[in-house]
C-alpha positions in Angstrom: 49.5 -84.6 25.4 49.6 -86.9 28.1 51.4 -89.9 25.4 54.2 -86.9 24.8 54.9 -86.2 28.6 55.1 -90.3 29.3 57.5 -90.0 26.3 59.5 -87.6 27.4 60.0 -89.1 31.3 60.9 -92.0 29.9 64.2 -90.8 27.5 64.4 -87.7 30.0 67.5 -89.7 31.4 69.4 -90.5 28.0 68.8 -86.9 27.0 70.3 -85.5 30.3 73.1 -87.9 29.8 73.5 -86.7 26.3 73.6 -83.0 27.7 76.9 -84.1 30.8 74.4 -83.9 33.2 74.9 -86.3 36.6 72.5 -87.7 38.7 74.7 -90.2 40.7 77.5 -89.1 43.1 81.2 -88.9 41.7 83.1 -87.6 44.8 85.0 -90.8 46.3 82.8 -92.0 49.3 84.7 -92.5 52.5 87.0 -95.0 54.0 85.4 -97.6 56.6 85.9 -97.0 60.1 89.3 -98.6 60.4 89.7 -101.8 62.5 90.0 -101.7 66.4 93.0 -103.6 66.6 94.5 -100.5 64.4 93.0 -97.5 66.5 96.0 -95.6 68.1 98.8 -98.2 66.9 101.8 -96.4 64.8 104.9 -97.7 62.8 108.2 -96.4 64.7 111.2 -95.7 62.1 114.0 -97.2 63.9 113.0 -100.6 63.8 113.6 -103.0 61.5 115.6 -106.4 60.2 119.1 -106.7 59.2 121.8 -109.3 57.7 122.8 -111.1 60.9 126.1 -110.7 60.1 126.1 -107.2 59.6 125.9 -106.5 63.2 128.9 -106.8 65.4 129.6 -106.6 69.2 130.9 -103.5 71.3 134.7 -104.1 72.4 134.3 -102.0 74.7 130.4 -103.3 76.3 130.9 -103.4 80.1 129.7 -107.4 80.1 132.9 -109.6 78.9 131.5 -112.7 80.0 128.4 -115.2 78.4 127.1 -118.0 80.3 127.1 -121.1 76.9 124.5 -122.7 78.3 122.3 -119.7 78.8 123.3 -118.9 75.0 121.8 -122.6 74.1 119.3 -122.3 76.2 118.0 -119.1 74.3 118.7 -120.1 71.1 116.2 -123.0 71.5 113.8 -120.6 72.5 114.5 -118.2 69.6 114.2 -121.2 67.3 110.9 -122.5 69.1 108.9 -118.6 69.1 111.4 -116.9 67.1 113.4 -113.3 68.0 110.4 -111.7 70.3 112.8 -108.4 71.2 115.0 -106.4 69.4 118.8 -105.4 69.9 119.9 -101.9 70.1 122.5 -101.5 67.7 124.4 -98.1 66.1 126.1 -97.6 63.0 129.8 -97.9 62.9 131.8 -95.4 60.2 135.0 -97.5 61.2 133.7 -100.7 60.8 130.9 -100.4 58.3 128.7 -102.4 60.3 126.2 -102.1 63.3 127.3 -102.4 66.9 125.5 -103.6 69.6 124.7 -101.3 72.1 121.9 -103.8 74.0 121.2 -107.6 73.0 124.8 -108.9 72.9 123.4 -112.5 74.1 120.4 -112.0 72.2 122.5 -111.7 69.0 124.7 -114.8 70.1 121.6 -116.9 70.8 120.3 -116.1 67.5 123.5 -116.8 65.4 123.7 -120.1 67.5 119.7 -121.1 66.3 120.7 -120.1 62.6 118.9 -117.0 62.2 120.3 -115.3 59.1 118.7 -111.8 59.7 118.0 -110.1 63.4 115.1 -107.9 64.2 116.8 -104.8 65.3 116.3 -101.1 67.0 118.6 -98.3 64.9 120.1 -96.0 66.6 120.3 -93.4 63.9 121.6 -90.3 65.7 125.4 -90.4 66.8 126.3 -91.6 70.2 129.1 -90.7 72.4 131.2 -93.7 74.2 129.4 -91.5 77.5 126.2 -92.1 76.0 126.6 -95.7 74.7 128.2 -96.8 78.0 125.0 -95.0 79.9 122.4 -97.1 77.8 124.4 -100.3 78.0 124.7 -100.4 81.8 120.9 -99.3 82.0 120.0 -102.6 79.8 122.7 -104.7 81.9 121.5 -103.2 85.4 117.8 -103.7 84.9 118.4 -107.4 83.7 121.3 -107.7 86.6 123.1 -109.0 84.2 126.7 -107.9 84.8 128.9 -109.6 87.2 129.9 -107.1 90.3 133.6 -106.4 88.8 132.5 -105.8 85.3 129.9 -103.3 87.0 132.4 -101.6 89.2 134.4 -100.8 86.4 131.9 -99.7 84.1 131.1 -97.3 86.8 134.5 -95.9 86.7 134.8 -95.8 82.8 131.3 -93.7 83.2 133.1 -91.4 85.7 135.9 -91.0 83.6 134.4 -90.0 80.1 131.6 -87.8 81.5 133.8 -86.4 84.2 131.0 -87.3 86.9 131.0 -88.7 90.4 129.7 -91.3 92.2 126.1 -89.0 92.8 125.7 -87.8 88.9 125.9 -92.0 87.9 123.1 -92.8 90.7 121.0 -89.8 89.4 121.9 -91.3 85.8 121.1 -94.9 86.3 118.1 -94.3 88.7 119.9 -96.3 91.7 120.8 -95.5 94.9 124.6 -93.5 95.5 125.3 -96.4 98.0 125.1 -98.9 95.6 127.5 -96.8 93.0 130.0 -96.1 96.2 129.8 -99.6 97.0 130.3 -101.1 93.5 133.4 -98.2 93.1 134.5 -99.6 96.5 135.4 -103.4 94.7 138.1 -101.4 92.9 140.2 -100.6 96.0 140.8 -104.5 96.2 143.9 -106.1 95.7 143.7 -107.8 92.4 143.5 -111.4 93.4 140.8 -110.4 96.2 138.8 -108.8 92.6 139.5 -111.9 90.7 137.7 -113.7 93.8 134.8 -111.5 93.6 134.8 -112.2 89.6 134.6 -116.0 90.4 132.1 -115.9 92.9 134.4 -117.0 95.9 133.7 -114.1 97.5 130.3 -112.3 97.5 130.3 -108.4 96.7 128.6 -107.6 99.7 131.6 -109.5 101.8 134.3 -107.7 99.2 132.8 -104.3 100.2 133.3 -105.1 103.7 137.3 -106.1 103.3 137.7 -102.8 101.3 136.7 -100.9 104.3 139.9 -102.6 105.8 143.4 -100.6 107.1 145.2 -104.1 107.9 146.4 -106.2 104.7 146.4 -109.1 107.4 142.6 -108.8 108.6 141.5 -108.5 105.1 143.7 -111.8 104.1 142.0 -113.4 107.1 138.8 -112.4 106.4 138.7 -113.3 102.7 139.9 -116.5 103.2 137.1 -117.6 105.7 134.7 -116.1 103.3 136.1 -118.1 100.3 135.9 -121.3 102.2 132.2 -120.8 103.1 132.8 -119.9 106.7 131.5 -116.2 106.4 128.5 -114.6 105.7 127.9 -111.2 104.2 126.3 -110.6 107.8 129.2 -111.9 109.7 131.6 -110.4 107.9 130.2 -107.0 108.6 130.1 -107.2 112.3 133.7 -108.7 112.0 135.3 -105.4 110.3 133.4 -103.7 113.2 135.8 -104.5 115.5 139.2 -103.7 113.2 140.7 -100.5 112.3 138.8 -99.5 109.4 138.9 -96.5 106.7 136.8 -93.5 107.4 136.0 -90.9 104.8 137.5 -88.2 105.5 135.6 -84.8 105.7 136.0 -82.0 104.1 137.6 -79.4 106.1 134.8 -76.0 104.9 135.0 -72.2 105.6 132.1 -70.2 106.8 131.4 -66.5 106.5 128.5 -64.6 107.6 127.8 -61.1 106.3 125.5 -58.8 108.0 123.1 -56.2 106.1 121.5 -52.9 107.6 118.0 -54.3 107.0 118.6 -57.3 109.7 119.2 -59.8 106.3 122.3 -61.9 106.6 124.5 -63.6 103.8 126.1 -67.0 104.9 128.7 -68.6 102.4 130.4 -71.3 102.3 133.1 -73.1 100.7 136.2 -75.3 100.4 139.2 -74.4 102.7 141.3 -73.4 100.2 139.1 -70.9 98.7 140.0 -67.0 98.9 137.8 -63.8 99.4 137.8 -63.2 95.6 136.2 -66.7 95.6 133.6 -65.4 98.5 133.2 -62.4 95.6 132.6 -64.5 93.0 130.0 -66.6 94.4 128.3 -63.6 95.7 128.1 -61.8 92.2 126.2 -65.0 91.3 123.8 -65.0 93.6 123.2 -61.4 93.4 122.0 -61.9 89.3 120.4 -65.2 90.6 117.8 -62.4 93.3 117.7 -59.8 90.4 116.6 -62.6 87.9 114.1 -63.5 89.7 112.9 -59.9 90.5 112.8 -59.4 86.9 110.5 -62.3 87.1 108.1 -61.5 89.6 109.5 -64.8 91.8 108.4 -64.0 95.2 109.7 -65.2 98.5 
């Protein structure tokens, strides 16, 4: 009895084989804990490598001017450590290619080392000029990049297709209003005082000052010193001090009060120009503003 039972345990295994039965695991066993370097990293879509020559520059990019030896400069270093940042580029239904939105010296440099592709950031959804000016001033103004004409006139071609003002371009850009209304200021130059500040003759700061100028002949005077070294920034503030200057003028405003029964009063006001159906208008407003946020529960 005990020979058959020894026989038995020893073929048990072929005969439960034989029969489809398993003793060993099938289900797949799970992956190793992936490596640390991996842990929270992700692939982004947008980025990727391109035919160097299937990207082209912006006509219309607020910069106009590239220092060459900068260019050579960074085309060494491309060529030493390769590209280590990516251009922003969008596509271009008119031209078939990618435009540069950011990188334009980036992509120079890289053509000048003999790159044949460049490591770029695709801009997949369309743009509007509004939008593509907006990004490109961001990239110039956090490099500081642009020279103070090309940046006063970027601010104005911001105005213009946005329809904004100096305040909605600072809230924008992140800067400060006084630098927009200073840059915007460069613009009220005559053109040879401009094409000073362009060259470096004449700093920005100094150009602000001279804009602020009634007299043609003080400003002449002035610019002239300061393009021959003999003016400071500084000096040339406290000089237009003590001329006529131009004064913002302030706008002339109406104000109405309205009394209620229940001591509350209503105070409103507006341009000159506007008209009691104005007053009506803007009161209307503000009365669905207060029911809206009764509705709401908003307390005082």
């Amino acid at each position: 009895m005990a020979t058959m039972q020894n026989r038995l345990a020893s073929v048990g295994h072929l005969l439960n084989e034989s029969l489809g039965v398993r003793t060993t695991e099938t289900r797949p066993r799970l992956s190793p804990v992936p490596d640390a370097r991996d842990m929270g990293r992700r692939p982004l879509r947008g980025f990727g490598r391109v035919d160097i020559h299937q990207v082209i520059p912006d006509p219309k990019q607020p910069r106009t001017e590239f220092d060459e030896e900068a260019i050579v400069s960074l085309a060494a270093n491309i060529k030493a450590k390769g590209q280590l940042h990516p251009i922003h580029v969008r596509w271009s239904e008119e031209a078939e290619r990618w435009v540069i939105i950011s990188g334009e010296r980036r992509w120079r440099a890289a053509r000048h080392a003999g790159l044949t592709t460049v490591d770029c950031f695709f801009h997949e959804q369309p743009l509007s000029n509004g939008q593509v000016l907006e990004l490109q001033l961001i990239e110039n103004l956090m490099r500081e990049d642009l020279r103070p004409m090309e940046e006063a006139r970027a601010f104005q071609s911001l105005m213009d297709l946005n329809n904004w003002n100096g305040k909605q371009i600072a809230e924008a850009l992140q800067i400060p209003a006084s630098k927009v209304s200073r840059s915007l200021a460069l613009l009220d130059l005559p053109a040879e005082f401009q094409q000073q500040v362009d060259t470096g003759r004449i700093a920005a700061r100094t150009a602000y000052e001279l804009s602020r100028l009634v007299n043609d002949d003080d400003r002449q005077e002035l610019a002239e010193q300061s393009a021959e070294g003999n003016l400071t920034p500084a000096e040339a503030a406290a000089a237009v001090r003590k001329k006529p200057t131009r004064r913002a003028a302030k706008t002339q405003t109406v104000r109405q009060t309205f009394f209620a029964d229940n001591a509350c009063q209503v105070v409103v006001t507006a341009p000159r120009e506007s008209t009691y159906h104005h007053l009506e208008t803007a009161l209307l407003e503000a009365l669905e503003e207060v029911r809206l946020r009764i509705e709401n529960g908003i307390r005082l």
